[in-house]
N, CA, C and O atoms as a MOPAC input file, in Angstrom:
PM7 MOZYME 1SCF
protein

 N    244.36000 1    89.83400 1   168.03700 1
 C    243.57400 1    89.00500 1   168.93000 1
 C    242.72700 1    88.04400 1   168.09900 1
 O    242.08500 1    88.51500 1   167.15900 1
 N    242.67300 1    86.81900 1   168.34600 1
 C    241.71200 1    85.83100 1   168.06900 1
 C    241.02600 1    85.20200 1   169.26600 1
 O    241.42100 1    85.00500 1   170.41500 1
 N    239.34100 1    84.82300 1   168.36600 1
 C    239.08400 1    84.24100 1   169.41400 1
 C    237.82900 1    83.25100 1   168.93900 1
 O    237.19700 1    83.32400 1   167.88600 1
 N    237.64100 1    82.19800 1   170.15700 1
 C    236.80200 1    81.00300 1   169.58700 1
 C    235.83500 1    80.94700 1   170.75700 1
 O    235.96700 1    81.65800 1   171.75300 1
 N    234.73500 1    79.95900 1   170.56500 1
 C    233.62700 1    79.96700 1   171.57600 1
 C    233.74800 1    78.55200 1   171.87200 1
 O    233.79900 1    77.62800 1   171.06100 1
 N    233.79400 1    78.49000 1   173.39100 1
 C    234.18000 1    77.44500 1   174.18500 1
 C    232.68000 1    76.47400 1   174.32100 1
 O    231.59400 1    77.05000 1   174.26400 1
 N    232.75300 1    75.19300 1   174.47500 1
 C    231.60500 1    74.37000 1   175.26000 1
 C    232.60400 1    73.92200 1   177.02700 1
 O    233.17400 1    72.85600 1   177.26000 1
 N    232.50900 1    75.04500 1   177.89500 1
 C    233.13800 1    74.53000 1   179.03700 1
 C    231.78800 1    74.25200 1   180.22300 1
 O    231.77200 1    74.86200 1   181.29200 1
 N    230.71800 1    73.26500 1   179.84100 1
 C    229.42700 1    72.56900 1   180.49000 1
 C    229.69600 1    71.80900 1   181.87300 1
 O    228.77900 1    71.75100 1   182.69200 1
 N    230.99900 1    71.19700 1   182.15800 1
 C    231.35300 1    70.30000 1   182.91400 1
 C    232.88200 1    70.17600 1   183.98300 1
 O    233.96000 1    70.63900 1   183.61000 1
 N    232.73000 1    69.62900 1   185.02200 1
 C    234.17700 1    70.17500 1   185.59800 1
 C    234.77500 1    69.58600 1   185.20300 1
 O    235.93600 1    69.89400 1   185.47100 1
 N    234.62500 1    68.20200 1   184.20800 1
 C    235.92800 1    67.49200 1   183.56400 1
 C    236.50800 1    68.39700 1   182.45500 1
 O    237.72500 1    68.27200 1   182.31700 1
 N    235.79400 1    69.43800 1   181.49000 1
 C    236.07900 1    69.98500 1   180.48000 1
 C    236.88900 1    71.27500 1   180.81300 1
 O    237.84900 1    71.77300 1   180.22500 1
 N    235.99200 1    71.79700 1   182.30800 1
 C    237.52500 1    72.91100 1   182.75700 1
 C    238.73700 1    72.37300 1   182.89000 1
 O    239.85500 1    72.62700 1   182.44000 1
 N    238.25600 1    71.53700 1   183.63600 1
 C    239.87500 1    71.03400 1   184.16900 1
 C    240.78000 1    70.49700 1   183.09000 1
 O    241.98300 1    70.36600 1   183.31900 1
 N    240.30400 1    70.20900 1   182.02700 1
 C    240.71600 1    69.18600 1   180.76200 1
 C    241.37100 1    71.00300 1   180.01400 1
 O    242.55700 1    71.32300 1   179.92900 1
 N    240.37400 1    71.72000 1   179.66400 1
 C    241.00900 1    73.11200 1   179.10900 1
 C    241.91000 1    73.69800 1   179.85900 1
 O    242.67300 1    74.40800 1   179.20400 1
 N    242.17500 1    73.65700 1   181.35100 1
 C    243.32900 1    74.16600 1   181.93500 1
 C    244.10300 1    73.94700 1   182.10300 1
 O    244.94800 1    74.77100 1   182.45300 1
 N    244.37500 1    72.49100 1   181.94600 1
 C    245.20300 1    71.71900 1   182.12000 1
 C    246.01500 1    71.88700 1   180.21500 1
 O    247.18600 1    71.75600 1   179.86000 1
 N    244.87800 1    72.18400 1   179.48000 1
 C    245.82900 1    72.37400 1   178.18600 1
 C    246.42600 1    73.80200 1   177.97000 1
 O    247.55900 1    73.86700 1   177.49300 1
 N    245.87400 1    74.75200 1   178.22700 1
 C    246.11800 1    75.84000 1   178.06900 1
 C    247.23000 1    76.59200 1   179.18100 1
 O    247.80000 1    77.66100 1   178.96100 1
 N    247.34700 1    75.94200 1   180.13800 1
 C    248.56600 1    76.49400 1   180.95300 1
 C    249.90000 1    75.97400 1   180.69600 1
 O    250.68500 1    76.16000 1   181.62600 1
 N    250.35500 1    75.37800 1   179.68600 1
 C    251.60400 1    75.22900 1   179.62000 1
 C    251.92500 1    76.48700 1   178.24300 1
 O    253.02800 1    76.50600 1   177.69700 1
 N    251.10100 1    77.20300 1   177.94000 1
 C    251.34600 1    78.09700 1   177.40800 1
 C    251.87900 1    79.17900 1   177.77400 1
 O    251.53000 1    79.51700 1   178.90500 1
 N    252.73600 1    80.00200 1   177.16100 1
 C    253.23200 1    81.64400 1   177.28900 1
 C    252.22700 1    82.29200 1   176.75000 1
 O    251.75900 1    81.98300 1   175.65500 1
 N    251.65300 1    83.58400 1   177.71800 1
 C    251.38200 1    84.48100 1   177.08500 1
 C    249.65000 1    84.81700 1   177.55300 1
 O    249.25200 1    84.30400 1   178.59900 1
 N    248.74300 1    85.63600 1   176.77300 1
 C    247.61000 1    86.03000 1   178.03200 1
 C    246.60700 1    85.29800 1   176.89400 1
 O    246.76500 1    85.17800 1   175.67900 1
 N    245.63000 1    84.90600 1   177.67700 1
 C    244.15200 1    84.02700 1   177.19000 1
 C    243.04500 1    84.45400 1   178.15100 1
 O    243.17900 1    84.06800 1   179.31200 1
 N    242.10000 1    85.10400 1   177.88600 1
 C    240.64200 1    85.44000 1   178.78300 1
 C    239.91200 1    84.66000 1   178.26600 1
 O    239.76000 1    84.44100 1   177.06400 1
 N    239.26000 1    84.04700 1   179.42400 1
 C    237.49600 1    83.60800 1   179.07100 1
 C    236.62800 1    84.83400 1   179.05100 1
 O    237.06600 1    85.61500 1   179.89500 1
 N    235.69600 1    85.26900 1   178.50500 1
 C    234.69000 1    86.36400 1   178.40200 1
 C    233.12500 1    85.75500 1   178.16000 1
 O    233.06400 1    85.10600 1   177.11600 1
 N    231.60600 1    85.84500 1   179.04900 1
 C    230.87200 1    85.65000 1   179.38400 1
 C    230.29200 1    86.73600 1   179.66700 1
 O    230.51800 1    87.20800 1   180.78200 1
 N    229.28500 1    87.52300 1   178.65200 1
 C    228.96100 1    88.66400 1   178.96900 1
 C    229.96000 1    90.24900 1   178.87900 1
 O    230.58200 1    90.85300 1   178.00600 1
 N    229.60900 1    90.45200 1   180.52800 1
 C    230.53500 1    91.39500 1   180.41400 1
 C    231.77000 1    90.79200 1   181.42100 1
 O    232.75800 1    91.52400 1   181.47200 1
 N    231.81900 1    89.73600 1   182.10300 1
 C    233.10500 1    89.21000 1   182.80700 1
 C    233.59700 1    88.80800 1   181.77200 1
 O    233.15200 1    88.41900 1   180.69200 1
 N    235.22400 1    89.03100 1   182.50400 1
 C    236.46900 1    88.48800 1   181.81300 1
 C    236.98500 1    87.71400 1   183.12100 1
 O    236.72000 1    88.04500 1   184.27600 1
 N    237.95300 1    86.37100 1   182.63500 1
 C    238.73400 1    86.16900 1   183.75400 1
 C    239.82300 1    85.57600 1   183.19900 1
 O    239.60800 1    84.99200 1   182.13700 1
 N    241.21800 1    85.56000 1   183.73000 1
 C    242.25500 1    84.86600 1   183.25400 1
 C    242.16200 1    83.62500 1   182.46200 1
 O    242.08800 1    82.73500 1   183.31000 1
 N    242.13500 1    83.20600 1   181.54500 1
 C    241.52700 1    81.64700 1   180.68800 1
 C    242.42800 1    80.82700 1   181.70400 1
 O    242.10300 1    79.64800 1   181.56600 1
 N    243.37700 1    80.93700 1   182.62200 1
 C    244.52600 1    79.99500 1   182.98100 1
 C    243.89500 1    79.70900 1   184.43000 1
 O    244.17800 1    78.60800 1   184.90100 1
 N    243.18600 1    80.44000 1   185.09600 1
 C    242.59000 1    80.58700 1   186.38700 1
 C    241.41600 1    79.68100 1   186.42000 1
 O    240.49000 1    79.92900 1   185.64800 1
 N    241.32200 1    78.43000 1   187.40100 1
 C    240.14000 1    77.41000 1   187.26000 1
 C    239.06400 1    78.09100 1   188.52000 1
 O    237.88300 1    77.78100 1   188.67900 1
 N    239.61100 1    78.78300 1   189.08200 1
 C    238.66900 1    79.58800 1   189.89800 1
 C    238.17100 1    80.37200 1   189.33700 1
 O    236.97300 1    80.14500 1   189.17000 1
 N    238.61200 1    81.47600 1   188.82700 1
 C    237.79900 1    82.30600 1   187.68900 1
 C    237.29100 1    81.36100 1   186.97100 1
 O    236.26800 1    81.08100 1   187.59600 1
 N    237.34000 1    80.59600 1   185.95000 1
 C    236.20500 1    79.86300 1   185.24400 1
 C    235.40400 1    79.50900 1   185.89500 1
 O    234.23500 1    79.78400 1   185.62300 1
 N    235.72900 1    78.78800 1   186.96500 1
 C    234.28400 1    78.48600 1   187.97000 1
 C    233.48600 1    79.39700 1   188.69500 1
 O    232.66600 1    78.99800 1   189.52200 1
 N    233.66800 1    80.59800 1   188.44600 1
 C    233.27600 1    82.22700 1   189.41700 1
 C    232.03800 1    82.47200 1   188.11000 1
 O    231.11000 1    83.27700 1   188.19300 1
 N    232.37300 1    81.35400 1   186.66800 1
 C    231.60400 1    81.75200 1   185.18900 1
 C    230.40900 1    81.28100 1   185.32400 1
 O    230.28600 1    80.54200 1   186.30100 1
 N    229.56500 1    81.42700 1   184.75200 1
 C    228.46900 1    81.05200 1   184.31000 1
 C    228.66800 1    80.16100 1   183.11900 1
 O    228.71700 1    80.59000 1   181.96700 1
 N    228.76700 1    79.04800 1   183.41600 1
 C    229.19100 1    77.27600 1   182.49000 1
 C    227.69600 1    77.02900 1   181.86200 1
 O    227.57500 1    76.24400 1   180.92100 1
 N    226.88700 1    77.52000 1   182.24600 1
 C    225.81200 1    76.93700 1   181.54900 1
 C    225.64400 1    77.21600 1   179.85700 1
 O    225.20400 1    76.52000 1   178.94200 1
 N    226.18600 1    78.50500 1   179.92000 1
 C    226.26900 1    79.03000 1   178.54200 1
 C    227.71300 1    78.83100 1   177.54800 1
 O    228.72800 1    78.50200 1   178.16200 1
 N    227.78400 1    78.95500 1   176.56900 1
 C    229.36100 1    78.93100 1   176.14800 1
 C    229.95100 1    80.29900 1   176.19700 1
 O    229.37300 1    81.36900 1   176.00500 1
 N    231.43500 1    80.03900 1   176.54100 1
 C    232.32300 1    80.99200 1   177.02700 1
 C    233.09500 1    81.41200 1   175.47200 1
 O    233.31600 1    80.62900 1   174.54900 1
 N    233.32600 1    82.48500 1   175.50800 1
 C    234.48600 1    83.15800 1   174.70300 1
 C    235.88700 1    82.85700 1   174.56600 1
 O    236.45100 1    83.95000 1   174.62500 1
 N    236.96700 1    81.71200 1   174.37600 1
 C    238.09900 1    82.55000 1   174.73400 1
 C    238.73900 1    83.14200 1   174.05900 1
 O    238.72800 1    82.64500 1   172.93300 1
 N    239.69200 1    84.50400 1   174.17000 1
 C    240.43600 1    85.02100 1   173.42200 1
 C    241.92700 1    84.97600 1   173.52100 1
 O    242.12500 1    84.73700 1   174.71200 1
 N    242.96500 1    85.06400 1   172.98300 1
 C    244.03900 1    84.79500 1   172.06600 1
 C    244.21600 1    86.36900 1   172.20300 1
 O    243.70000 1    87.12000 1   171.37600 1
 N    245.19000 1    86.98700 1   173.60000 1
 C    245.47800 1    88.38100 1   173.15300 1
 C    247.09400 1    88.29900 1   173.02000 1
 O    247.69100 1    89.18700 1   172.41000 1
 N    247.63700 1    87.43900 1   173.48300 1
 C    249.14300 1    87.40700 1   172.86100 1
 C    249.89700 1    86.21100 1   173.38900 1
 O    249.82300 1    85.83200 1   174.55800 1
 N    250.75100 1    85.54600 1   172.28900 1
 C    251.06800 1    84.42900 1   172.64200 1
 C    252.79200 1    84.55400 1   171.45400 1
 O    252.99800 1    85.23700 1   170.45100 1
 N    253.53700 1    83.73500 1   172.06600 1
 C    254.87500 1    83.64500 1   171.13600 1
 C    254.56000 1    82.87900 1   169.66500 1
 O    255.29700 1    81.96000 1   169.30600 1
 N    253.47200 1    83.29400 1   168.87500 1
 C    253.75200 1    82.73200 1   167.51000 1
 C    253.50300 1    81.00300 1   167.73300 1
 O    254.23300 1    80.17900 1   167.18100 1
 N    252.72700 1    80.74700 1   168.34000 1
 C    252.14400 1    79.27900 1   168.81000 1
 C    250.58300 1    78.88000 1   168.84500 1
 O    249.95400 1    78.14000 1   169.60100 1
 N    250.20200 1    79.65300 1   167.73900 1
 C    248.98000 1    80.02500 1   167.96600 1
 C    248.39100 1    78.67200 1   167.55900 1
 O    247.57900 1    78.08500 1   168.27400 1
 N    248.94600 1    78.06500 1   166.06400 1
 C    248.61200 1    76.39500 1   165.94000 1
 C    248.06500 1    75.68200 1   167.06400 1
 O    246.91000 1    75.35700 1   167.34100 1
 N    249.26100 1    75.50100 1   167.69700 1
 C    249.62900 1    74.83300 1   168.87800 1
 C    248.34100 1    74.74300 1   169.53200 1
 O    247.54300 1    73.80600 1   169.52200 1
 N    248.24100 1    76.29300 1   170.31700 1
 C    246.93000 1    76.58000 1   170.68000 1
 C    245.74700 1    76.35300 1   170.52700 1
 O    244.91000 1    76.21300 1   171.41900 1
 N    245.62400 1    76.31000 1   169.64100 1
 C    244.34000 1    75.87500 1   168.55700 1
 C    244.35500 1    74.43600 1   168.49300 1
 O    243.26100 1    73.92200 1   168.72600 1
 N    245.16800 1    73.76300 1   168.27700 1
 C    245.01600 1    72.31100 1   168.83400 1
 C    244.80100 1    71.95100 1   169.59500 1
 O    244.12800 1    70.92100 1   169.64100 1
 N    245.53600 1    72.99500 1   171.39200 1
 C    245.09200 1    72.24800 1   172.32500 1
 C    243.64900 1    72.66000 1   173.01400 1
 O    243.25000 1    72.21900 1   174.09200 1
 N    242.90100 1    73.66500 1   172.10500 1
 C    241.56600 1    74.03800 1   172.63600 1
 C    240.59200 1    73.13900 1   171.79700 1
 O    239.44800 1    73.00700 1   172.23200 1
 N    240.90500 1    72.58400 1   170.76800 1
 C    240.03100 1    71.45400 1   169.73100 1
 C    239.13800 1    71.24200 1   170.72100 1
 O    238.10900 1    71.91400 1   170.77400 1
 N    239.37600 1    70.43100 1   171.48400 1
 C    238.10800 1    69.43000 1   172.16300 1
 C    237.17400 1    70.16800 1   172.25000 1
 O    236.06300 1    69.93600 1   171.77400 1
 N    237.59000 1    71.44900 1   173.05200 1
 C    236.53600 1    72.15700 1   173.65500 1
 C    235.82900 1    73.64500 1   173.18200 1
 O    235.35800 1    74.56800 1   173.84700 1
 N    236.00700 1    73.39600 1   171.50700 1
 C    235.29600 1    74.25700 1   170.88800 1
 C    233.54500 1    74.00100 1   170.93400 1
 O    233.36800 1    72.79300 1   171.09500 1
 N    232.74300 1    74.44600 1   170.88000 1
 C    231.40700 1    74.32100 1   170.88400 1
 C    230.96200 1    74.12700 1   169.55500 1
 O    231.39100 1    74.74500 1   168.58000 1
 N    230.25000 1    73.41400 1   169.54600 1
 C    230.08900 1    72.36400 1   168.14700 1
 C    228.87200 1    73.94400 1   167.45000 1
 O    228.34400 1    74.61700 1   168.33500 1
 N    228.57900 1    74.33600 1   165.97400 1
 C    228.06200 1    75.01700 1   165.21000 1
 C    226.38000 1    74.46000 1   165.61900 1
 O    225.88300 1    73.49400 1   165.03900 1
 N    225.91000 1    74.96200 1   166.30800 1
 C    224.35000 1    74.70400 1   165.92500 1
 C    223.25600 1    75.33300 1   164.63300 1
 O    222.08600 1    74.95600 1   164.57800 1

């Protein structure tokens, strides 16, 4: 499992992360606390608490993990 911390602040940035992350195979959670919700589900992200940054994790994917990681770039949360 890998995993990175999201900036998902805005409904352009969900929709922009779901829209990248669903042409993928394989399982991705957002995690916020103690919720989890499908990373692919824009209702579950919106069920999240956006104010804060989200978790997502990388629990299995076909060896595309690059890929992945490219298409979450935008919406990594910048190092404060």
């Amino acid at each position: 499992m890998k995993s990175y911390t999201l900036d998902l602040h805005s409904i352009e940035r969900v929709k922009g992360f779901v829209t990248a992350i669903i042409g993928f195979e394989g399982y991705f959670d957002l995690v916020s606390g103690r919720y989890v919700v499908d990373a692919k589900s824009i209702m579950g992200i919106f069920s999240m608490d956006l104010s804060r940054n989200v978790e997502f994790r990388i629990l299995e994917t076909n060896d595309r993990i690059a890929e992945v990681e490219a298409a979450i770039a935008p919406y990594l949360a910048q190092e404060k």
